[in-house]
DRENTISE-996563 format. One line per 4 residues: their letters; for each residue x, y negated, z of C-alpha. Coordinates in nm, 4 decimals. Layout:
// residues N
a) X:Y:Z  ...
//
This chain:
// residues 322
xxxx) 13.3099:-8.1016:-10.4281  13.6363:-8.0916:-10.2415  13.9411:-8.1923:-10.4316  14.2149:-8.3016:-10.1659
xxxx) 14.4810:-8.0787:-9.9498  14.5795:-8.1856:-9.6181  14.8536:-8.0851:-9.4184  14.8476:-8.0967:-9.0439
xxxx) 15.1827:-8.1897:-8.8877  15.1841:-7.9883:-8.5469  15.4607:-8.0861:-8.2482  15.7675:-7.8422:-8.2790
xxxx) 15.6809:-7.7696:-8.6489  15.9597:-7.6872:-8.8422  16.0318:-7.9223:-9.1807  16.0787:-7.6546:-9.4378
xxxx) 15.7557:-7.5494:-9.3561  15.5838:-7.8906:-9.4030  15.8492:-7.9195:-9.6801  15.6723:-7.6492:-9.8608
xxxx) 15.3989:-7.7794:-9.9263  15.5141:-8.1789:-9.9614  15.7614:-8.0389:-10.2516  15.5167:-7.8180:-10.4452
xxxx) 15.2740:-8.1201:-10.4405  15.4935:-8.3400:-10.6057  15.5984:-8.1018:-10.8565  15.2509:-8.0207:-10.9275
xxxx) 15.2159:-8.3575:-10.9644  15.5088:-8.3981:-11.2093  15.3620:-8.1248:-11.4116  15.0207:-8.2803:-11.4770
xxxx) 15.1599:-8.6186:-11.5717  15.3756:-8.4808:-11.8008  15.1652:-8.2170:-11.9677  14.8784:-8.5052:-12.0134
xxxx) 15.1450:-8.7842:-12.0719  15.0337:-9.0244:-12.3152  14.9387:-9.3784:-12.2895  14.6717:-9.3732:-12.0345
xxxx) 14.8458:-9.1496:-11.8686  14.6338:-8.9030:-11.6032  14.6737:-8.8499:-11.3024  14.6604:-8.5821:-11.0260
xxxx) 14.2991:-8.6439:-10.8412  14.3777:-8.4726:-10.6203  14.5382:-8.6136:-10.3101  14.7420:-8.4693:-9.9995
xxxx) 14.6554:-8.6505:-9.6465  14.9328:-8.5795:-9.4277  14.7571:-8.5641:-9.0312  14.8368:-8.4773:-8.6916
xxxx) 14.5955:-8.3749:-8.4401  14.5681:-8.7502:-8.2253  14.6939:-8.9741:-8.5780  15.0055:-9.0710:-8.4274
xxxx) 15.3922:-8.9441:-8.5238  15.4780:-8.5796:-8.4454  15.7792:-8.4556:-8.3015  15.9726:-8.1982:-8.5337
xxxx) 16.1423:-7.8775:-8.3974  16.4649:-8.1098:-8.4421  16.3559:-8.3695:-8.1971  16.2851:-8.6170:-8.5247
xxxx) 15.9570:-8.8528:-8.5292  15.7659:-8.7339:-8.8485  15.4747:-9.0176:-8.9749  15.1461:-8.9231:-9.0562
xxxx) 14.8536:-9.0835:-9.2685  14.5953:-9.0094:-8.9631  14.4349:-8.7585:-8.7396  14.2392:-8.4417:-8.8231
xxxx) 13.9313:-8.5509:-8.7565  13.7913:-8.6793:-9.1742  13.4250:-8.5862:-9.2474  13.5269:-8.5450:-9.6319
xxxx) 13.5718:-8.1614:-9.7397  13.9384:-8.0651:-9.8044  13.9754:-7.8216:-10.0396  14.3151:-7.6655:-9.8789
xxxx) 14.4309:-7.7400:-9.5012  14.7958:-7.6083:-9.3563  14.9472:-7.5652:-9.0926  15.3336:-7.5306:-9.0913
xxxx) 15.5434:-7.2877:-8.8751  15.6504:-7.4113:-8.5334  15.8538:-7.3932:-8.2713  15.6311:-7.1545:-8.0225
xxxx) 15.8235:-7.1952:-7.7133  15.7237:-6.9081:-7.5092  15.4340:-6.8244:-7.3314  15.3331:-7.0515:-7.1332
xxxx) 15.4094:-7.3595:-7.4068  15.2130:-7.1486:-7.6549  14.9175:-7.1053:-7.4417  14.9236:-7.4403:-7.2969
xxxx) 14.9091:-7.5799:-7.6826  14.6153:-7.3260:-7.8020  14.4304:-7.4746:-7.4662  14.4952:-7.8307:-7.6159
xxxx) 14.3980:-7.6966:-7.9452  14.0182:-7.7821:-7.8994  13.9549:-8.0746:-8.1077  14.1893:-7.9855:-8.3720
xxxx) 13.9872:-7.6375:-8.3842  13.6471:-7.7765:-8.3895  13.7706:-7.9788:-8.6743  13.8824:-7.6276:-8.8574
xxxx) 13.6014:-7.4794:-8.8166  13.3936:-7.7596:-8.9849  13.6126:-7.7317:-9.3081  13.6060:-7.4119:-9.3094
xxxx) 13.2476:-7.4353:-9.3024  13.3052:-7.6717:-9.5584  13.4496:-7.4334:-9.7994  13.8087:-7.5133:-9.6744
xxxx) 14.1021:-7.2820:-9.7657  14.3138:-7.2762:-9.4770  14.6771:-7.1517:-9.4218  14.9236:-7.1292:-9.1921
xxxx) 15.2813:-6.9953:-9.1205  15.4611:-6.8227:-8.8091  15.2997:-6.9344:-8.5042  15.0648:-7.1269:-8.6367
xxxx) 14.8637:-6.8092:-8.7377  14.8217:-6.8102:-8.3336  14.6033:-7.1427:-8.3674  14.3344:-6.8850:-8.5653
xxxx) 14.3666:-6.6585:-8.3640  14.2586:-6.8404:-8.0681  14.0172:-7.0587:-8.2647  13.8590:-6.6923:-8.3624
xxxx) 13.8996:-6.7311:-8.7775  14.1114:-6.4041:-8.7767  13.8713:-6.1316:-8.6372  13.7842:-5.9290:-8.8912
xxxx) 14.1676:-5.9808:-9.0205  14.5246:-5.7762:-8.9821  14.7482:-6.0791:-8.9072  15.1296:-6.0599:-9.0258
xxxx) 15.3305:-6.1447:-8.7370  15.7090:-6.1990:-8.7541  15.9049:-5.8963:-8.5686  16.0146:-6.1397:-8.2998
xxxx) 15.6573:-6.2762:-8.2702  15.5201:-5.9693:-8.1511  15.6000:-5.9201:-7.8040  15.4292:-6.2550:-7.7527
xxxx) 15.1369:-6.2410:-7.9708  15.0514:-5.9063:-7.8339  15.0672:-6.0538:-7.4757  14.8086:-6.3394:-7.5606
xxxx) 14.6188:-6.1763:-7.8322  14.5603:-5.7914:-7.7139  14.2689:-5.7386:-7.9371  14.4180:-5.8659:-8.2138
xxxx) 14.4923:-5.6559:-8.5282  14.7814:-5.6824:-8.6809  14.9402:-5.6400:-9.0076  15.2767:-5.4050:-9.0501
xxxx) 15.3172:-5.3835:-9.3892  15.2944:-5.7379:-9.5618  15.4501:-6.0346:-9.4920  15.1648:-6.2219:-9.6316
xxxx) 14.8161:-6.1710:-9.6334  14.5646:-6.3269:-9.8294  14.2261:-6.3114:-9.7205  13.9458:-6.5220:-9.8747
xxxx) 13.9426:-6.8754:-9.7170  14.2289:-6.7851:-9.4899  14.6406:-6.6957:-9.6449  14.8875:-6.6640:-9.3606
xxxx) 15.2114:-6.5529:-9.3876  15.4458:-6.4487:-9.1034  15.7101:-6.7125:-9.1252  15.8631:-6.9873:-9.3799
xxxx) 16.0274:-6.6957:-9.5669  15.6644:-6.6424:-9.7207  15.5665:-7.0104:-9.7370  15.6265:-7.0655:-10.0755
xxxx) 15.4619:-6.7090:-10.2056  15.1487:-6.8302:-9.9787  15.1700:-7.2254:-10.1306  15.1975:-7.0201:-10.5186
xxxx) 14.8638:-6.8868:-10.4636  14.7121:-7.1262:-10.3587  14.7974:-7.3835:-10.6365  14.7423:-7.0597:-10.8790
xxxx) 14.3802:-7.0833:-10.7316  14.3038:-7.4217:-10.6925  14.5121:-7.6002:-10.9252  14.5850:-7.3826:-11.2339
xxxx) 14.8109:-7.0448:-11.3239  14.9876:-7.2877:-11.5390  15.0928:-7.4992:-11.2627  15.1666:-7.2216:-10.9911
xxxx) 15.4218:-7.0601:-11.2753  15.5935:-7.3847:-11.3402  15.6290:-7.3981:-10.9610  15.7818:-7.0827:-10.9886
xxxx) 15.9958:-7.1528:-11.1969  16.0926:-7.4493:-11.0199  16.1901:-7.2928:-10.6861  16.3820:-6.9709:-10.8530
xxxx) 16.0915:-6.7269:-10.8270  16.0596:-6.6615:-11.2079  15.9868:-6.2823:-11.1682  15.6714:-6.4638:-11.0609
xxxx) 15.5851:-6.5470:-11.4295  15.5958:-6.1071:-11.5469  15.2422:-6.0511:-11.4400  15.1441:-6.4252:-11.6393
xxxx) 15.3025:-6.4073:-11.9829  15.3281:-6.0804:-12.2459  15.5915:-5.8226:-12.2478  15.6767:-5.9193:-12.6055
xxxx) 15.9961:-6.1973:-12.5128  15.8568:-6.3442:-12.8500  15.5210:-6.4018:-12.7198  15.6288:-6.4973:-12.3773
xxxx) 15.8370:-6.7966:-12.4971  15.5686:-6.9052:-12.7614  15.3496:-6.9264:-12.4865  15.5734:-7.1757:-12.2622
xxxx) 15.6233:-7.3497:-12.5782  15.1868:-7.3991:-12.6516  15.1821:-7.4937:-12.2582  15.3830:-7.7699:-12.2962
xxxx) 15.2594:-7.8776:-12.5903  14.8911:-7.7987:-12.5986  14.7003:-8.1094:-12.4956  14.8573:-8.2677:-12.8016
xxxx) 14.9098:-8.1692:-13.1934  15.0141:-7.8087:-13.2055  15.1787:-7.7084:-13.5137  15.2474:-7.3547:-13.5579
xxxx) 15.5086:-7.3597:-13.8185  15.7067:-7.5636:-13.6083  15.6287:-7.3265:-13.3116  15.7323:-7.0656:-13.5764
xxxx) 16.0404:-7.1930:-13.6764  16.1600:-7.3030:-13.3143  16.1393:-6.9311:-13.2345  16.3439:-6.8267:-13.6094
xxxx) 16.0282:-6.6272:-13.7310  15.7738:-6.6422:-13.9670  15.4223:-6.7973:-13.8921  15.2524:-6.4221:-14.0359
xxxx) 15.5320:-6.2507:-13.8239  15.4178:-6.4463:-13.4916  15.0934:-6.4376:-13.5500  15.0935:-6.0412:-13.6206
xxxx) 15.2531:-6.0294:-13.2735  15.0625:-6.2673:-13.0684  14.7354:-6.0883:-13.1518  14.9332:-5.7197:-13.0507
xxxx) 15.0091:-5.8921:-12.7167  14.7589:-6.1207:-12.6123  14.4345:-5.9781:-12.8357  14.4142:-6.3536:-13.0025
xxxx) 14.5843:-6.5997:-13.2471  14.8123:-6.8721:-13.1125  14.5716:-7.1574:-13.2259  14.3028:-6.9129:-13.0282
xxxx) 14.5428:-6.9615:-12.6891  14.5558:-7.3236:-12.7662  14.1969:-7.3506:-12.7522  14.1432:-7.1639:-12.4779
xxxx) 14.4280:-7.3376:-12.2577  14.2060:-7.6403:-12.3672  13.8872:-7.5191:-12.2096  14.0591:-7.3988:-11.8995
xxxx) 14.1980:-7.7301:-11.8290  13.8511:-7.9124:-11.9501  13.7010:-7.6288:-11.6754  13.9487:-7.7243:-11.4291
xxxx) 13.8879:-8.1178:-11.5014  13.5390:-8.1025:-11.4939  13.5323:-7.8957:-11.1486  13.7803:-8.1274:-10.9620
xxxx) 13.6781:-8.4766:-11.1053  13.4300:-8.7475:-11.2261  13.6263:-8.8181:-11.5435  13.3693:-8.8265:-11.8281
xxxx) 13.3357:-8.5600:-12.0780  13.4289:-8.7714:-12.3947  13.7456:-8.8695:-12.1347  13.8255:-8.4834:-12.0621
xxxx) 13.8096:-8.4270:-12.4471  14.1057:-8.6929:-12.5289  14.2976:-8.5124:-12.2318  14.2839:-8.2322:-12.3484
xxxx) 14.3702:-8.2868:-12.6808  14.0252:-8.3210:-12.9114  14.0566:-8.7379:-13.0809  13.6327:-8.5877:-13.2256
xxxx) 13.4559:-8.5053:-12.8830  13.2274:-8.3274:-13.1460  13.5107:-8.1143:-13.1622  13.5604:-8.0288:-12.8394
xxxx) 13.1909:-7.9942:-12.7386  13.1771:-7.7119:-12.9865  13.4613:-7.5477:-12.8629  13.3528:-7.5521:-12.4938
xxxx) 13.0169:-7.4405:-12.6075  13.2077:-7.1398:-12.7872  13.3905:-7.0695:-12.4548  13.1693:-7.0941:-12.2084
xxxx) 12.7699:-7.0633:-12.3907  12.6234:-7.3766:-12.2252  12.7611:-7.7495:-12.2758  13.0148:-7.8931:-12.0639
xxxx) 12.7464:-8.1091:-11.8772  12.5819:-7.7942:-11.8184  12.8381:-7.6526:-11.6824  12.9487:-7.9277:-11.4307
xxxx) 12.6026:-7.9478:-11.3336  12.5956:-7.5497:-11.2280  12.5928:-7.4922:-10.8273  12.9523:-7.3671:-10.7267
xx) 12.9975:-7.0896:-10.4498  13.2333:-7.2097:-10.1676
//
């Protein structure tokens, strides 16, 4: 299984970009060791491998020296690869750097083979292009992109409409405007919805979190309050009385909303994170049960077969489609 993102620093690129995804990493991060603090505290599994295409330092757009952890060349499956926006140049930089791009290609194409999500922003969308990932796909290309990208790409579609486009293992997005939409989705996907809201949050893109919790306000902020709260005792008076209502009134209005009881979206905010645990690590399932919240694995054996009609060694064992 591939757990780990990597991001591949390219010469010229610009540091918001790589900033994008750097920042929503760590507060990822932050979020899963502090919804599953405790005293073993968990960790994040998975890991992001900063590379560059030879191993050694890049050169930012600003002229700085950037350090990497290696080159873009590991044999291990990455579950997400980007590629920030850089500086393109004009012509005859940009083609001289997609006829360099060889190796780095090559090394695309085998995690993409490899299940690989991979996305990129402004000009690096012209490293698929060349590398032949985009085909079958519009691309969005910046208004000021054009010209060029229609001079070295004639055949290519491209996409008029959207700044971002989201196609199966491939999201690119026309610039750094869109980088942190693009990096949203991809945590949402590969992470958890829970995480890619708090990012949300985090970065001032809260309108974000209308399509993820209920239209009843009520609702909505007993749910932030159970997803802070719900690998560990959840007690619904409290919940209850930090939101000045009655237990029978918020439970009355959590089933009108969400179709389920609040100690129903406990458990099931339980088994998604037990899904997501048992997916993208080796921890063992008696382990994934204290995380989680269950002290009687018994407990929460019976709950995931409840969820999900087979064990939770069955279901790790199941073959996953890339």
């Amino acid at each position: 299984m591939a757990f780990d993102f990597a991001l591949v620093a390219l010469p010229g690129a610009y540091f918001s970009s790589i900033g994008a995804l750097v920042d929503s990493f760590l507060i990822a991060r932050d979020r899963v060791e502090h919804v599953f603090a405790g005293e073993d505290q968990m960790r994040m599994e998975t890991k992001l491998h900063i590379l560059s295409a030879d191993g050694g330092p890049v050169v930012l757009g600003d002229g700085r020296s950037f350090p990497v952890d290696g080159p873009a060349n590991r044999d291990e499956p990455m579950a997400f690869i980007w590629l920030p926006a850089f500086r393109a140049g004009g012509r005859e930089p940009l083609e001289r750097r997609l006829a360099e791009a060889g190796p780095l290609l090559d090394w695309l194409r085998r995690q993409s083979a490899m299940g690989a999500v991979i996305g990129a922003s402004g000009a690096a969308s012209t490293l698929l292009m060349a590398g032949g990932f985009t085909a079958d796909l519009a691309v969005p290309v910046a208004r000021a992109m054009q010209p060029l990208t229609r001079m070295l790409f004639p055949r290519q579609p491209f996409e008029e409409r959207f700044g971002l486009v989201d196609h199966g293992h491939l999201l690119i997005g026309n610039g750094m405007g869109n980088d942190l939409q693009l990096i949203i989705r991809v945590l949402e996907r590969m992470i958890s919805p829970d995480i890619a809201r708090w990012l949300s949050s985090i970065v001032g893109q809260d309108y974000e979190e209308k399509e993820l919790l209920a239209p009843d306000p009520l609702v909505a902020r007993a749910q932030l309050w159970i997803e802070q709260r719900f690998t560990g005792p959840i007690n619904m008076a409290e919940l209850a009385g930090h939101l000045s209502t009655s237990p029978a009134t918020l439970n009355r209005r959590f089933h009108k909303a969400l179709g389920l009881s609040p100690k129903a979206y406990v458990g099931q905010l339980r088994f998604q994170a037990a899904v997501r645990m048992l997916e993208k690590s080796t921890r063992s399932v008696d382990r994934i049960a204290q995380l989680v919240g269950y002290s009687d694995s018994r407990l929460f054996r019976a709950m995931f077969r409840q969820h999900a009609g087979m064990t939770a060694s069955e279901w790790r064992a199941k073959p996953r489609r890339k």
